[in-house]
C-alpha positions as CSV (number, residue, x, y, z in Angstrom):
1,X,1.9,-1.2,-12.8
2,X,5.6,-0.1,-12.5
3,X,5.2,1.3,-9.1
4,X,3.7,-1.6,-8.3
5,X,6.6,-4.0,-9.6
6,X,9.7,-1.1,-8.0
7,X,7.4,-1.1,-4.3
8,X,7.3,-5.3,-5.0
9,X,11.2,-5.2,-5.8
10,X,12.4,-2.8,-2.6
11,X,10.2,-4.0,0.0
12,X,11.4,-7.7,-0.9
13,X,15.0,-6.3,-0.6
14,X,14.2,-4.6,2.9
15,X,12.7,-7.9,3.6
16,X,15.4,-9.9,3.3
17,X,17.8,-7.4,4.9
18,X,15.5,-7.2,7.8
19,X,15.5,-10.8,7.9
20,X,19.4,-11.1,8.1
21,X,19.6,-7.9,10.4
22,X,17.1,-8.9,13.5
23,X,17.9,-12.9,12.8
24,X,13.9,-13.2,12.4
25,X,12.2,-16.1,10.7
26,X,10.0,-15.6,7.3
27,X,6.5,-15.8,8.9
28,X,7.8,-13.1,11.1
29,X,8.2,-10.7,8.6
30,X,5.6,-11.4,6.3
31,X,3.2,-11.1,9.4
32,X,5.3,-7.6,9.3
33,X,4.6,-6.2,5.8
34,X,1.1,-7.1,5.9
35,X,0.2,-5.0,9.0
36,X,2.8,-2.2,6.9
37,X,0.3,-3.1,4.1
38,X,-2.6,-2.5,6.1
39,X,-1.2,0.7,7.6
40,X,-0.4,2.0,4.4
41,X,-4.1,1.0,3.0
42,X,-6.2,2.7,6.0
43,X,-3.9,6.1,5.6
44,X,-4.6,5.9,2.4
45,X,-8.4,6.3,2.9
46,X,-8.0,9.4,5.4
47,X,-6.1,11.1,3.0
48,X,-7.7,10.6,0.0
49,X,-11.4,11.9,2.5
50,X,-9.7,14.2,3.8
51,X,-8.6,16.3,0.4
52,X,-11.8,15.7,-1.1
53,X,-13.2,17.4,2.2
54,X,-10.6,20.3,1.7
55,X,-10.8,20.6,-2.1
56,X,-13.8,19.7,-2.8
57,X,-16.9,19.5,0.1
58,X,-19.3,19.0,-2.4
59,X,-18.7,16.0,-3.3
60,X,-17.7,14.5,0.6
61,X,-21.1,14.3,2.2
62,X,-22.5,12.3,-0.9
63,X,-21.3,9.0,-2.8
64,X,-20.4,10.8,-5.5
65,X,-16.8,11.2,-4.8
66,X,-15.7,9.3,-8.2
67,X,-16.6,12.1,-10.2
68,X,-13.4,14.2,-8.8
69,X,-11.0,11.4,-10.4
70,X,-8.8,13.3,-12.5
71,X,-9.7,16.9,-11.5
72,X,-6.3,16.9,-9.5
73,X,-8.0,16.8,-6.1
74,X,-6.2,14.2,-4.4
75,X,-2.7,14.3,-4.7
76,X,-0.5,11.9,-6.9
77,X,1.4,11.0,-3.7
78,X,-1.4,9.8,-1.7
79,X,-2.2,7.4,-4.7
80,X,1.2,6.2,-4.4
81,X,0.8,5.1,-0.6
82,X,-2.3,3.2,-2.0
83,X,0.2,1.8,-4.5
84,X,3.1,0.6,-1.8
85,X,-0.3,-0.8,0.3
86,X,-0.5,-3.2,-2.1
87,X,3.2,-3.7,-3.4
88,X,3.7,-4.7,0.2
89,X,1.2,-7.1,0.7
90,X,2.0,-8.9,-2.5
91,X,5.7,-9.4,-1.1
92,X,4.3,-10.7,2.0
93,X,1.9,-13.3,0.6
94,X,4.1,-14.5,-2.9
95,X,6.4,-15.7,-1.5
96,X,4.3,-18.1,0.7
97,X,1.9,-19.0,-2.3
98,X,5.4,-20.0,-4.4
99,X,6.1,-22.3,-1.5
100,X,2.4,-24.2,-1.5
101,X,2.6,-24.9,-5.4
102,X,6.5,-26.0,-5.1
């Protein structure tokens, strides 16, 4: 949940500083995190099937790929683009679901 919050917290910064840097409007760079998000998300699956390929094939050609969770084959830094996937679409949408309740 921290990583989470700190990805939420520094791409909201970048956000705005993008914003102020290019001139660009809100929508523009919301529209611009969630294709980061989705980016982030989809290389997120390769890697995670591609080490369980390389570590352990056993468990790639079945659905059984849940039972390597916590066996250390998938790196902790793969999990942590899977992480900023969704820290960066959270900055994109809040702050437009803020403005519909205000």
């Amino acid at each position: 949940m921290a990583i989470i919050l700190t990805g939420i917290f520094v791409f909201a910064v970048l956000a705005m500083r993008v914003t102020r840097a290019f001139s660009l409007e809100k929508w523009q760079v919301s529209i611009g995190l969630v294709i980061l998000a989705a980016v982030l998300y989809f290389l997120n699956i390769l890697l995670i099937r591609f080490f369980i390929k390389a570590r352990a094939p056993e468990f790639a050609n079945d659905e059984n790929w849940d039972k390597t969770a916590g066996l250390s084959v998938v790196p902790r830094w793969v999990s942590l683009i899977g992480l900023l996937a969704i820290s960066a679409f959270i900055t994109a949408v809040l702050p437009w679901i803020i403005a519909l309740f205000k």
